[in-house]
N, C-alpha and C positions, 0 to 999 in steps of 0.2 A: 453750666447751663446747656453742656451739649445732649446730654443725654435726652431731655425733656422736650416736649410741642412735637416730635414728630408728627404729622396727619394721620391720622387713622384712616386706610381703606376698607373696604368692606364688599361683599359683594352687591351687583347693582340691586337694590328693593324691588324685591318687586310690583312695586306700582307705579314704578320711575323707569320700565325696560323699556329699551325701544329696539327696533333693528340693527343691530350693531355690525350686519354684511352690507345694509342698504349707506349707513356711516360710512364705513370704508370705500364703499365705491364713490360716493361722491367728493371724500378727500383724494381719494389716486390721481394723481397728478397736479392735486395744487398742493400737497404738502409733503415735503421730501418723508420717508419712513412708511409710507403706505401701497407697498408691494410687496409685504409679507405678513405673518402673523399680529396680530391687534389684541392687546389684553384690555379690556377695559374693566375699572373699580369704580366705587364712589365712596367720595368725600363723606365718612362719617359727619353728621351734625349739619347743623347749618338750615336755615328757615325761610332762606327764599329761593334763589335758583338751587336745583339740583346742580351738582358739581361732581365731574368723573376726572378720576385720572387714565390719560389713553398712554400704553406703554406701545411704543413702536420698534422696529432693529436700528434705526436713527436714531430714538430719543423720544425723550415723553414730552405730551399736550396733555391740558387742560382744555375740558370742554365744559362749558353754560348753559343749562338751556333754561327753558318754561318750565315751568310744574304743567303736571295734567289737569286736565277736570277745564269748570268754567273759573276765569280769574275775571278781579274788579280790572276797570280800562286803567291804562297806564301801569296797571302794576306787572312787577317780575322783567322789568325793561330791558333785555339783555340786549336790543341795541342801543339803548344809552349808558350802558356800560362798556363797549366793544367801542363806539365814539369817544369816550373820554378820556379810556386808557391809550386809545390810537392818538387822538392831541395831546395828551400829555409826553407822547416820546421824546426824550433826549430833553425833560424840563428837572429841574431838581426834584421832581416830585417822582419817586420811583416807580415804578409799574410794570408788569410783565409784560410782553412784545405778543401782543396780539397780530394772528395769522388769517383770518378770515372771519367772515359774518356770515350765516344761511339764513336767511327768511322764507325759503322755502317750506313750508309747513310738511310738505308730504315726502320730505326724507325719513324724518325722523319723528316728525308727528309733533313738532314743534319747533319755534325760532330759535338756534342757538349760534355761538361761538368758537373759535377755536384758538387758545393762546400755548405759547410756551409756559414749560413746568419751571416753576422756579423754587429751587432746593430751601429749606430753612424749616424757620420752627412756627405752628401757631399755636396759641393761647386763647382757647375760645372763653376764659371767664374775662369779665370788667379790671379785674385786677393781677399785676401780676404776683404770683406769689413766689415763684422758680428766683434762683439767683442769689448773690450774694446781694445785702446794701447796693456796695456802688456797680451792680451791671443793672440791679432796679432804676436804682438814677439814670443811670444810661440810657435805657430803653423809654424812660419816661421822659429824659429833655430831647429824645428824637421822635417821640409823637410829636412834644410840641412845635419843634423845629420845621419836621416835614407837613403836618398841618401848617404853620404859616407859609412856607414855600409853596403849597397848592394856592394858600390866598392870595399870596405875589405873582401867582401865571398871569400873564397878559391875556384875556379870556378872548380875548379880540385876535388878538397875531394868533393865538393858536386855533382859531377857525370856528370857533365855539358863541359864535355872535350870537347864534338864532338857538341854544341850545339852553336857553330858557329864557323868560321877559325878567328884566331887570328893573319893573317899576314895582313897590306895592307888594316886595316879595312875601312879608309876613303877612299883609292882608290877604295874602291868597293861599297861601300854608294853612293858614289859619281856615277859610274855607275848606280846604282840601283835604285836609285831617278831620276835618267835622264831618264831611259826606262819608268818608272812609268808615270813618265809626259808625255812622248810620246805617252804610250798606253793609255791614258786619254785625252789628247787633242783637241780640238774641237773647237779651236777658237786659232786665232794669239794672242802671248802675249810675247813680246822680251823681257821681264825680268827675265823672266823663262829662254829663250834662253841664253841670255848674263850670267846667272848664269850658268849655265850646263857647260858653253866654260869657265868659271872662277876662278870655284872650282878647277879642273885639278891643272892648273898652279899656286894655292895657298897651296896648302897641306901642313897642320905641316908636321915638320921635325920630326923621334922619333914614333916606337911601344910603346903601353900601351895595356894592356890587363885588362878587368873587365865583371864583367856582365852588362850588360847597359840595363837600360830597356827600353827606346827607347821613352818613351812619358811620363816623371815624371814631371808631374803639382798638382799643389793644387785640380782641378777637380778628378785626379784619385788616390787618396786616404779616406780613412773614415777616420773622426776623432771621438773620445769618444762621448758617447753621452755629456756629459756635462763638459770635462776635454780638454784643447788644446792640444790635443798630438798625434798623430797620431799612431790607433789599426788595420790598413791596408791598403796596399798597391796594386791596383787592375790596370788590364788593361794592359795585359804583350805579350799581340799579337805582338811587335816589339821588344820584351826581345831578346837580343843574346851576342855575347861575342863581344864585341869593346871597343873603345876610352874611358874610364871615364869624359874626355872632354867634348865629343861630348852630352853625359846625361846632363854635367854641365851649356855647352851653351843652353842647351835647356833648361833648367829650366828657366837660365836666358833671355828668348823671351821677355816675359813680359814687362821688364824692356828698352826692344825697341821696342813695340807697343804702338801706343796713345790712350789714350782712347777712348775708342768705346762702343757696343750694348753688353747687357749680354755675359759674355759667350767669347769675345775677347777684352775684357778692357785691358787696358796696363797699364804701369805707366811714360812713356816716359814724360820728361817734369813735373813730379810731387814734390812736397816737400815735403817728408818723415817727417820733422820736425813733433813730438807729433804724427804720426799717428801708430806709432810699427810697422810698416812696414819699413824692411831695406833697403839700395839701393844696387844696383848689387854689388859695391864690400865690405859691411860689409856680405850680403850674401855668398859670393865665400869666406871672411874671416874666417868663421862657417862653411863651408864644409868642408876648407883644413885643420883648426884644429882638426876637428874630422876623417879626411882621414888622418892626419898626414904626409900631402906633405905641400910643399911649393907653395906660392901663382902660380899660370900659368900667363906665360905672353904668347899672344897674341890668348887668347878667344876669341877676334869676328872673327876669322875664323868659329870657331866653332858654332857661332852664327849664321854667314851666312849659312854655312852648313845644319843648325837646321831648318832654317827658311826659305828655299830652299827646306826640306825635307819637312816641311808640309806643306808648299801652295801645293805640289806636292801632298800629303794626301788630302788638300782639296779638289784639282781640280777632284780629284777620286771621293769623295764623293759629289760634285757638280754633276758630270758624272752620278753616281746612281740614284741620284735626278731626273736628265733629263729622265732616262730610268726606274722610279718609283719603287725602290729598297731599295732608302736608309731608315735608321734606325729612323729617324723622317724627318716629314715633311718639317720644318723649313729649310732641307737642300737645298732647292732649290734656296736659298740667297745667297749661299756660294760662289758663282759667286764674288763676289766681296771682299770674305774675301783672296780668294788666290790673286785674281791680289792685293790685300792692300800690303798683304804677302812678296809676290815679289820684289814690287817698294820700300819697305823698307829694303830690303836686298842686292838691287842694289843698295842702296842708301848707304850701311855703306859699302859695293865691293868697292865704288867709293873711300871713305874718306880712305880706308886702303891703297889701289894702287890708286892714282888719274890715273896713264897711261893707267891701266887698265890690 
């Protein structure tokens, strides 16, 4: 497994450049390494915040910012990222050591961040496929493990009280992914629609309260360079306080997508037999034992929920695409990764309620 996931650098896009002397001078003297030469790359892939790697004569950062152009409110929140991986310090939940926050718009021409580099591998498809059997198993019962140890933070002690409302979570997701779609949309697509009008009238029953970090896949965590285990947890721009569920149907997407092109493989239809990889519910088995709740019954709300929330994500970053913004190029495909998205989640709306 050592060889695979290194990150791909690349040089910065250009339509992601910003002043990389006016950078510098604003790190000099809050960040050791900033009184010499500064290389800076960017994170090949990736469809929300840009992401650079900055090499210093001290040691590498990782920088966050905005995308350019006009963005919907709330979205690309890189200080609700820079917040959550700063309260999660020193929790089981691992995270790179974030060094500073700039909202200054007029350094760089946008809000970003600045964290420590942390070495390892990622894997930007839904599944892994690198590895023998048992380092898949590995890597797969330390999602589960480190997903319920985020749901175990006391969201309270770690200062995150106000860092989202804890009543009503899904009824408000549930709006909130409905406008997203609307202010993103650009073409008829009634499976979107019929999902919007569907969600409402299926809502679990029952408050939960956690931090949920809002998009926990195999893609958005590092593993060890050479050990299956997961040394961080990255990508916390939809981090807030909700459903513990809601994190858990989303993990399990995967496992009701078919396989596809890099990057949206699924496992729908697959036989785990020999492969260490587990199915949805030895999966959700290794969450709830390590959350120390009892199994959930009736997750695919939550799955529809999930998978309603990010075709809604895609069709956003399809929309950037169209308007030459988004975060790589590739994104201009994405046209059909949401409508996939959709008619799959209208497809298991139906098996739950055939009446609808």
């Amino acid at each position: 497994m050592a060889d695979a996931g290194a990150p791909a650098l690349v040089p910065v896009l250009e339509n992601h450049r910003f002043d990389e002397a006016a950078l510098a001078g604003h790190l000099r003297g809050r960040l050791p390494g900033f009184d010499g030469p500064v290389t800076i790359r960017q994170f090949q892939g990736g469809q929300s915040n840009p992401t650079f790697h900055v090499a210093t004569p001290a040691g590498d950062y990782v920088l966050r910012k905005k995308p350019p152009g006009k963005l919907l409110p709330s979205a690309h929140a890189v200080e609700r990222e820079y917040r959550a991986m700063q309260a999660l310090a020193g929790s089981g939940v691992p995270v790179p050591r974030v060094r500073l926050l700039c909202e200054d718009e007029s350094i760089i021409g946008t809000s970003f961040f600045v964290m420590d580099h942390v070495p390892g591998r990622i894997f930007a498809d839904r599944v892994m496929k690198e590895g023998t059997p048992a380092e898949r198993a590995a890597v797969y019962a330390d999602l589960a493990r480190v997903l319920a140890a985020l749901h175990k933070v006391d969201w309270q002690a770690a200062g995150l009280a106000d860092f989202g409302r804890p009543d009503r979570y899904m009824e408000r997701q549930v709006a909130r992914w409905t406008r997203q779609w609307e202010a993103v949309k650009v073409e008829e697509m009634p499976a979107m629609d019929r999902l919007a009008e569907w969600l409402p009238r299926h809502l679990p029953a029952g408050e939960e309260t956690a931090i949920a970090h809002g998009d926990y896949r195999l893609g958005n965590v590092i593993l060890h360079p050479t050990e299956p285990r997961i040394v961080a947890v990255l990508d916390w721009e939809l981090a807030t306080l909700g459903h513990p569920l809601a994190d858990l149907g989303y993990a399990c997407l995967t496992y009701h997508m078919a396989p596809g092109p890099s990057g949206v493989t699924g496992l729908a239809g697959t036989d785990f037999a020999g492969t260490g990889i587990p199915d949805q519910a030895a999966f959700v088995r290794t969450y709830c034992a390590a959350a120390g709740r009892p199994e959930p019954e009736g997750l695919d709300v939550f799955v529809v929920f999930s998978m309603f929330r990010l075709a809604s994500i895609v069709a956003g970053v399809w929309r950037r695409a169209l308007d030459g913004n988004a975060a790589d190029p590739r994104a201009i495909g994405y046209r059909e990764r949401y409508r996939g998205m959709a008619e799959t989640a209208w497809g298991i709306a139906q098996r739950l309620d055939p009446g609808g």
